[in-house]
N, C-alpha and C positions, 0 to 999 in steps of 0.2 A: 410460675406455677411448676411443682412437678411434675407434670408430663410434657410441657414444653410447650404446652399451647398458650397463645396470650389469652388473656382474662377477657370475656367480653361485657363491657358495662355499657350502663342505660344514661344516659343524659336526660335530666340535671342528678348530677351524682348524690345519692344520700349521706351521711356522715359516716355511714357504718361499710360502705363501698368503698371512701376515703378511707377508713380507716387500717384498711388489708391491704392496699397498695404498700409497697417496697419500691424503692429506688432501683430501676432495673427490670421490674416488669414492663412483658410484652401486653400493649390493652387494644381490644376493636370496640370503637366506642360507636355508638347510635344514639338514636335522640336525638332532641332540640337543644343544639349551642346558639350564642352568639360571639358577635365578632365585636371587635374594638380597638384600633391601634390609636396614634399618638394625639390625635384631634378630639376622639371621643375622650380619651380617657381623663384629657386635661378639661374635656366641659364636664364630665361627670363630676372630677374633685370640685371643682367649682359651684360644683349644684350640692354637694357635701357640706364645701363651705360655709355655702349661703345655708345652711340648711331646708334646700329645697328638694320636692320628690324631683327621681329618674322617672326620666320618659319613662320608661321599661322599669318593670322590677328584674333587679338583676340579682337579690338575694338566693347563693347557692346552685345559682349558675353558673357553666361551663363559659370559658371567654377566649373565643380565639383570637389570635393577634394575627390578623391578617384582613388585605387590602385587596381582596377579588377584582380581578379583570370583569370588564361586561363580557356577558354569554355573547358567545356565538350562535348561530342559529341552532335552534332542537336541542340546544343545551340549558342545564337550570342558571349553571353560573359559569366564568373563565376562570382560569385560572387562579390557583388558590391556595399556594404556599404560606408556607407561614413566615410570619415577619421577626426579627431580634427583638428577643422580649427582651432585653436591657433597656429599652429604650421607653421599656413601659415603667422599668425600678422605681421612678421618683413616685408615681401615683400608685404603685400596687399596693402596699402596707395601709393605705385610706380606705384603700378598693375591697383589700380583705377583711378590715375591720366591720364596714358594711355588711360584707357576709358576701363576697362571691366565693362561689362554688369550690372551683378547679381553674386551671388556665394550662392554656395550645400554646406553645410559642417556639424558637429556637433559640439554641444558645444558653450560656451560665447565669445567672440570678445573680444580683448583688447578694451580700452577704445580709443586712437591713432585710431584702425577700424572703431570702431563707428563714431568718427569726422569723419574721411576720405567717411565713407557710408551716411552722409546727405551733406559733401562738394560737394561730384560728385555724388550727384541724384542715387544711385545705392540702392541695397538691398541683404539681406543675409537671403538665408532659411536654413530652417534644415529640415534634410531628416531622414527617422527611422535609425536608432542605431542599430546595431546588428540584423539588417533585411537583410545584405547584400542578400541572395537568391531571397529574396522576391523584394527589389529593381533593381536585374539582372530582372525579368521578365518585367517591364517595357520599358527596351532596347531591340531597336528592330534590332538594327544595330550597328554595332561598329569596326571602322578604327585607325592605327596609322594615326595620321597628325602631329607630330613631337617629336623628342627626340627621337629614336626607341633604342637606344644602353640604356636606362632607363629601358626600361622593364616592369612591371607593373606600373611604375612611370614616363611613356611615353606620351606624351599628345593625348591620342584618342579624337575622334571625332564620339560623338554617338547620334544615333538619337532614341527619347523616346517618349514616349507614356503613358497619365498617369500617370505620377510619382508623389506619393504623398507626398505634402511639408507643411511647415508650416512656415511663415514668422517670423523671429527673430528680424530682423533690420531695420526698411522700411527710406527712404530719409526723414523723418520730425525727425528721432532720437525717435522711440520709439523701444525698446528694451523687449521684452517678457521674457526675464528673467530675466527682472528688475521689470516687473509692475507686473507678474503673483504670485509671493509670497506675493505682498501687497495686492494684489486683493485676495488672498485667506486667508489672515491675517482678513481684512476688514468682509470679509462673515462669519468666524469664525468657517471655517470649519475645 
């Protein structure tokens, strides 16, 4: 944005909130996300395959890839970083076809993601790294909504407040960890 403040959006994103993101914007997101790392995501394709419903609708939802610690006491959730979304590559391009929303995660996209996030209009942030505390206090609430025998790899359903992101991959195919080393190659710094 020009003034420099990050954007602040609403979870589950619209396609027209998707569609002003830039690769490189600061975002405070709230709302209702959910979470999904490697166990959900490999029952979900499975439930694709078969062509059976999700527990959850998860059409044009937000999906974080992250594995919360249990709350400590007077807390909603523990610990709450976000996990290397590579390891989500193999099912995401299924995941987006479906229709999820946006997705949380860390790290660079297979090149197959990147297609798939300007095919179906969607976008991928990244959330701090080794913040997990610091991104548990953003959650303000936090449910199983499926998977439960997963465990911390269960799909909850949380609702946030604030949470600070920064846009990696936006639906036109700009990529922040492709432009930002040229960009700082160029400046010579």
């Amino acid at each position: 944005m020009s003034n420099g403040e990050p954007m602040r959006l609403a979870a589950p994103l619209t396609p027209e909130a998707i569609s002003l993101l830039r690769a490189g914007d600061r975002v405070l997101l709230g709302g209702v996300i959910y979470t999904a790392r490697d166990a959900a995501h490999r029952r979900l394709c499975e439930l694709l395959a078969a062509n059976r419903p999700f527990p959850v609708d998860l059409r044009a939802q937000v999906i974080y890839y992250v594995g919360p610690t249990p709350a400590p006491p007077r807390h909603v959730i523990g610990a709450a970083g976000p996990t290397t979304a590579s390891r989500m590559d193999p099912y995401t391009p299924a995941l987006l076809e479906y229709g999820i929303g946006a997705m949380i995660g860390k790290g660079m996209r297979s090149s197959a993601v990147v297609e798939a996030i300007v095919r179906h209009r969607s976008t991928y942030l990244a959330a701090i790294a080794g913040a997990g505390a610091l991104m548990s206090t953003c959650i303000q609430d936090a449910n199983i909504a499926a998977f439960e025998d997963l465990g911390p790899e269960a799909i909850f359903r949380l609702t946030v407040r604030n949470m600070p992101l920064i846009v990696i991959n936006d639906c036109l195919g700009g990529d922040l960890y492709r432009s930002a080393p040229r960009e700082w190659q160029r400046r010579g710094t």
